[in-house]
Backbone bond lengths (Angstrom), bond angles and torsions (degrees), N, CA, C in turn:
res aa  C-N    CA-C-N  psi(-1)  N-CA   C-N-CA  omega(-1)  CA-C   N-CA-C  phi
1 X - - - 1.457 - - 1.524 109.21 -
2 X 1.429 95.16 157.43 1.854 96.94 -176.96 1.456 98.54 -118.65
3 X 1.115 129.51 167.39 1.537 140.63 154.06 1.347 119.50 -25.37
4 X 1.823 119.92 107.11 1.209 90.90 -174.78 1.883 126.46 107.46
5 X 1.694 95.44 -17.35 1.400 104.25 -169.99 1.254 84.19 -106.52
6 X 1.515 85.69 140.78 1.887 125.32 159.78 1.216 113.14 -62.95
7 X 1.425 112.96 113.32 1.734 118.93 174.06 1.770 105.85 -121.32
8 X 0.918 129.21 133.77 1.772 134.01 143.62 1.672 106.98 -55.65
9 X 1.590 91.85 139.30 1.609 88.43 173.46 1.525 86.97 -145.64
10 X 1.249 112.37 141.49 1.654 122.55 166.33 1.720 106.05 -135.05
11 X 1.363 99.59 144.55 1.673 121.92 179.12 1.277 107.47 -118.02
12 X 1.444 128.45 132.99 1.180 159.50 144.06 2.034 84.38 61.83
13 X 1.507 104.26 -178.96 1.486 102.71 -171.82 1.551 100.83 123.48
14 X 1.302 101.79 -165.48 2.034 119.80 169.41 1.726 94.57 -120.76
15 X 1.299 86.33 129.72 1.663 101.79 -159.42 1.628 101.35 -144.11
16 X 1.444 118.96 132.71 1.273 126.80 179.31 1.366 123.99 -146.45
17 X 1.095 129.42 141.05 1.343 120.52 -177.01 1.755 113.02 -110.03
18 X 1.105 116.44 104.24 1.914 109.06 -162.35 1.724 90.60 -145.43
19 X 1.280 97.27 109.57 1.449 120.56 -177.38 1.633 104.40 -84.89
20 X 1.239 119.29 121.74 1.720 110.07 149.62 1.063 126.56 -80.96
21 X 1.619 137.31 167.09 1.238 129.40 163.30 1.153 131.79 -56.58
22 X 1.696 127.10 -31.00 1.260 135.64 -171.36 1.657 87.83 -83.98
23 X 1.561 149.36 3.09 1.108 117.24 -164.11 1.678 115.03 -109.99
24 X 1.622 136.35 132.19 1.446 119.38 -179.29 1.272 108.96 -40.89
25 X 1.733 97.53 149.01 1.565 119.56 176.46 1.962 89.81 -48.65
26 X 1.614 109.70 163.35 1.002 121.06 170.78 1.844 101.16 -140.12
27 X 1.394 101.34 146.45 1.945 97.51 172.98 1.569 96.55 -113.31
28 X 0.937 142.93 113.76 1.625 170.66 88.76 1.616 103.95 19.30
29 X 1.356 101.04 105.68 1.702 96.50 164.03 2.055 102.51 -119.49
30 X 1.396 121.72 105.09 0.928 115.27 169.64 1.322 145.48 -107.74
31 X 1.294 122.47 102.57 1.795 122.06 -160.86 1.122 105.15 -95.82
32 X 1.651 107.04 142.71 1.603 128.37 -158.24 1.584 98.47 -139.14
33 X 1.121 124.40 128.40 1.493 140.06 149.23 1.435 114.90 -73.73
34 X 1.268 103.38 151.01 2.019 95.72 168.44 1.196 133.02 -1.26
35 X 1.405 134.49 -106.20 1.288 119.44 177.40 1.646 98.26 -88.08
36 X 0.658 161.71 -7.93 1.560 158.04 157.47 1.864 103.91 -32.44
37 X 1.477 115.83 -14.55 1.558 112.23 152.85 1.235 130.23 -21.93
38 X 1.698 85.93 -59.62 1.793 87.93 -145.76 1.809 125.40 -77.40
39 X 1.186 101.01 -18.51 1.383 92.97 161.30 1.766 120.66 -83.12
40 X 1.355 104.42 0.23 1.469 103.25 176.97 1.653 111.41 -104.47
41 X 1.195 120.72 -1.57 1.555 162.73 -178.60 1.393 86.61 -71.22
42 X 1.139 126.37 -63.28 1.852 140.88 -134.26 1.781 74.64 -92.16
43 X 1.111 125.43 -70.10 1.622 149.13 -154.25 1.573 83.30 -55.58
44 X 1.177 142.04 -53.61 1.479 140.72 -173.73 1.645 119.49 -67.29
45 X 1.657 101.61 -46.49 1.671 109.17 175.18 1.652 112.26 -58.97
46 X 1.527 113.89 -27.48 1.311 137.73 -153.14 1.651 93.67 -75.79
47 X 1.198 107.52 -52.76 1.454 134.48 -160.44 1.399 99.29 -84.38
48 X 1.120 141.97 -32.23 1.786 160.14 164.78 1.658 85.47 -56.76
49 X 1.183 111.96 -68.55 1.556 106.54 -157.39 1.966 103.57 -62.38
50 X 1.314 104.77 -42.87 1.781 97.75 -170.50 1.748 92.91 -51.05
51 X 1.559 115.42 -62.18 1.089 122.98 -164.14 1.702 109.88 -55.41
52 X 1.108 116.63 2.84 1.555 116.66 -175.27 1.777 90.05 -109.80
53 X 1.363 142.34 -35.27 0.798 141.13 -169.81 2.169 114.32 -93.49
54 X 1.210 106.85 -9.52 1.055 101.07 -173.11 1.421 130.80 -82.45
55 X 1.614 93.32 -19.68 1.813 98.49 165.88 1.462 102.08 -80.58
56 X 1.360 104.14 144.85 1.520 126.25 175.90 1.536 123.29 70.25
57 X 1.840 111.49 5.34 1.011 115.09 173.53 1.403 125.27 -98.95
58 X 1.181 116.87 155.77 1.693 127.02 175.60 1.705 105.77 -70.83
59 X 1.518 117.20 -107.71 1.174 101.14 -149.24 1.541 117.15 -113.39
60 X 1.799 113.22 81.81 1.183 127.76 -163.00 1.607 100.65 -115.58
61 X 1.425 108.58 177.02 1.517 123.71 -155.37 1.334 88.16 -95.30
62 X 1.795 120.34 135.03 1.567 134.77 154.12 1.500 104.14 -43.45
63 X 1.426 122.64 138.78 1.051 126.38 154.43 1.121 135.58 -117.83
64 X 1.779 136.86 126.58 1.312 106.91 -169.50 1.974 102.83 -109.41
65 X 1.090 134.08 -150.34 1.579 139.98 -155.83 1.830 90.37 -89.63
66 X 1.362 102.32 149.68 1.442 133.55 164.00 1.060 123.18 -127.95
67 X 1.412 129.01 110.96 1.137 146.56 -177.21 1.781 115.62 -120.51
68 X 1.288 108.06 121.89 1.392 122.97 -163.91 1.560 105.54 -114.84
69 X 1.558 122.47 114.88 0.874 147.35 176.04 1.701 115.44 -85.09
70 X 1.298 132.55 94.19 1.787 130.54 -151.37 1.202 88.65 -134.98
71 X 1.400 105.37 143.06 1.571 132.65 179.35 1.456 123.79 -138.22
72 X 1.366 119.23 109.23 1.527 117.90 154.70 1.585 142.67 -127.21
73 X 0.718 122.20 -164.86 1.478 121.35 -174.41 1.974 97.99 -80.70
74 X 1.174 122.86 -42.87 1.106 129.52 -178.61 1.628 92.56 -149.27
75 X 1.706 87.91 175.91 1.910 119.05 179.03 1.185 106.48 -73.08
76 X 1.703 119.60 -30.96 1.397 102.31 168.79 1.313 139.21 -87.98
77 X 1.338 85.15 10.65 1.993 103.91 -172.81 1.802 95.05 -101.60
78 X 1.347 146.01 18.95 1.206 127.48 -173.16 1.779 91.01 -128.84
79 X 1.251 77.20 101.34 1.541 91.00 168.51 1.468 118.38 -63.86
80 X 1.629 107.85 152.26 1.492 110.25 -156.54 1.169 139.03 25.34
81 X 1.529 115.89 35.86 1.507 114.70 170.27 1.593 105.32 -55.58
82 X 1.490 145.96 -41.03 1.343 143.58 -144.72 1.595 96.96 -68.12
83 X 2.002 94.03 -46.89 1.610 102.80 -173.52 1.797 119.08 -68.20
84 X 1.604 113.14 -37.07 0.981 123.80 169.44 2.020 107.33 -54.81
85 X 1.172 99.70 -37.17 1.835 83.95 -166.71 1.898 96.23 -80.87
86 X 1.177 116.09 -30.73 0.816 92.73 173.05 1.854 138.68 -101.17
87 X 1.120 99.35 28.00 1.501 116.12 134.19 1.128 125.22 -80.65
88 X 1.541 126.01 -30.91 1.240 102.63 174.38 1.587 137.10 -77.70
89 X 1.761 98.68 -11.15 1.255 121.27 176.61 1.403 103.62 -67.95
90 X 1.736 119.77 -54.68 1.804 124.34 175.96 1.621 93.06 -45.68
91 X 1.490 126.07 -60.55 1.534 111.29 -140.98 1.499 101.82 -99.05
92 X 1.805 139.16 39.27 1.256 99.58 -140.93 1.829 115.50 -83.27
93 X 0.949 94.60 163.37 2.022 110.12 -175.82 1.571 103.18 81.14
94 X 1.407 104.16 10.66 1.571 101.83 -168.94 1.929 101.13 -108.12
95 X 1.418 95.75 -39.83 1.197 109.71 -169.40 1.757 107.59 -129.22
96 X 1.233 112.31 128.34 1.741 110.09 -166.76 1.578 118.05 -143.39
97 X 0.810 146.94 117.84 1.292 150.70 174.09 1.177 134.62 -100.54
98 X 1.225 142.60 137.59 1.556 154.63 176.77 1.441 117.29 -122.76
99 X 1.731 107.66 101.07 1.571 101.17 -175.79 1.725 108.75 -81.84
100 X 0.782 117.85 168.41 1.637 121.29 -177.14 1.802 107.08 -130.60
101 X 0.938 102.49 108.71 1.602 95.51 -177.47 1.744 113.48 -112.84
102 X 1.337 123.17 125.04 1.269 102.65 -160.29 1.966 114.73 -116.83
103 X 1.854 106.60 3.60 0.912 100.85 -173.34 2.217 94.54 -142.08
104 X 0.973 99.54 36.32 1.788 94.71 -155.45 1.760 75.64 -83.96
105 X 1.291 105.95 141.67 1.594 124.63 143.88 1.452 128.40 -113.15
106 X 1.779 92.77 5.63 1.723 77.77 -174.93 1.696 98.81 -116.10
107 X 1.265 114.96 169.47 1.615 127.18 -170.18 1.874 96.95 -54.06
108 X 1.659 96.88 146.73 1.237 110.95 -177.01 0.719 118.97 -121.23
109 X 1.916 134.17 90.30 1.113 159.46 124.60 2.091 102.30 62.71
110 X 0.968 111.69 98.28 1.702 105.66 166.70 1.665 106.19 -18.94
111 X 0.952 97.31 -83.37 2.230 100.10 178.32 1.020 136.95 -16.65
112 X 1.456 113.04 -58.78 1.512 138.71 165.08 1.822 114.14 -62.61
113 X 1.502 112.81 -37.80 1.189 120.31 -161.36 1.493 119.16 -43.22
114 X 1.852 101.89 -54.28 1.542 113.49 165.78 1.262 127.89 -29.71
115 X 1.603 93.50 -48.57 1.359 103.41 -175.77 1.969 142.53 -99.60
116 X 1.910 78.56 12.95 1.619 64.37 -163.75 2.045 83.13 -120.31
117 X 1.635 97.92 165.03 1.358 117.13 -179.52 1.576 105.63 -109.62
118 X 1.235 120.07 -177.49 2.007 118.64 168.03 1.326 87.24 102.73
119 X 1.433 69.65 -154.34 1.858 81.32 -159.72 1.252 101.33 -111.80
């Protein structure tokens, strides 16, 4: 987003992300707390699969970038980071993540390092 740009934001609820073909690409920024993942977990595998299906296909939904904003108390509290990074390796510039860690004291893993902010 730039200065000024119009975003939708929704909190907690029944929430889905299901693209048609006739609909403009959209870019997805989704922030997750602790377990507050996992339905945004589902929203990422979902988005892996269009993007796995869109080369060589006929009549599938534009997709534009997803970027997932995740937060925990520590590295071992963020569920599916292993699966999350490695989507981002399948999708990259497609699919991106930022872990947020806000209480870790212990050493942070080479893997994660790129990606995570806090302390």
């Amino acid at each position: 987003c730039t200065l000024d740009s119009e975003v939708a934001l929704r909190v907690g609820g029944d929430f889905f992300f299901d693209p048609q073909p006739g609909d403009s690409p959209v870019n997805l920024v989704l922030i997750a707390g602790g377990v507050g993942i996992n339905p945004l977990f589902s929203i990422l595998l979902h988005i892996a699969d269009l993007h796995g299906y869109q080369e060589g296909k006929g009549n599938r939904p534009k997709l534009g970038t997803a970027k997932l904003y995740y937060s925990a108390k520590n590295t071992s509290e963020l569920l599916f980071k292993k699966n999350i990074l490695g989507l981002m390796k399948a999708f990259p510039g497609k699919i991106t993540c930022c872990f947020h860690v806000t209480q870790q004291h212990s050493h942070i893993c080479k893997e994660l390092q790129p990606h995570i902010t806090g302390k």
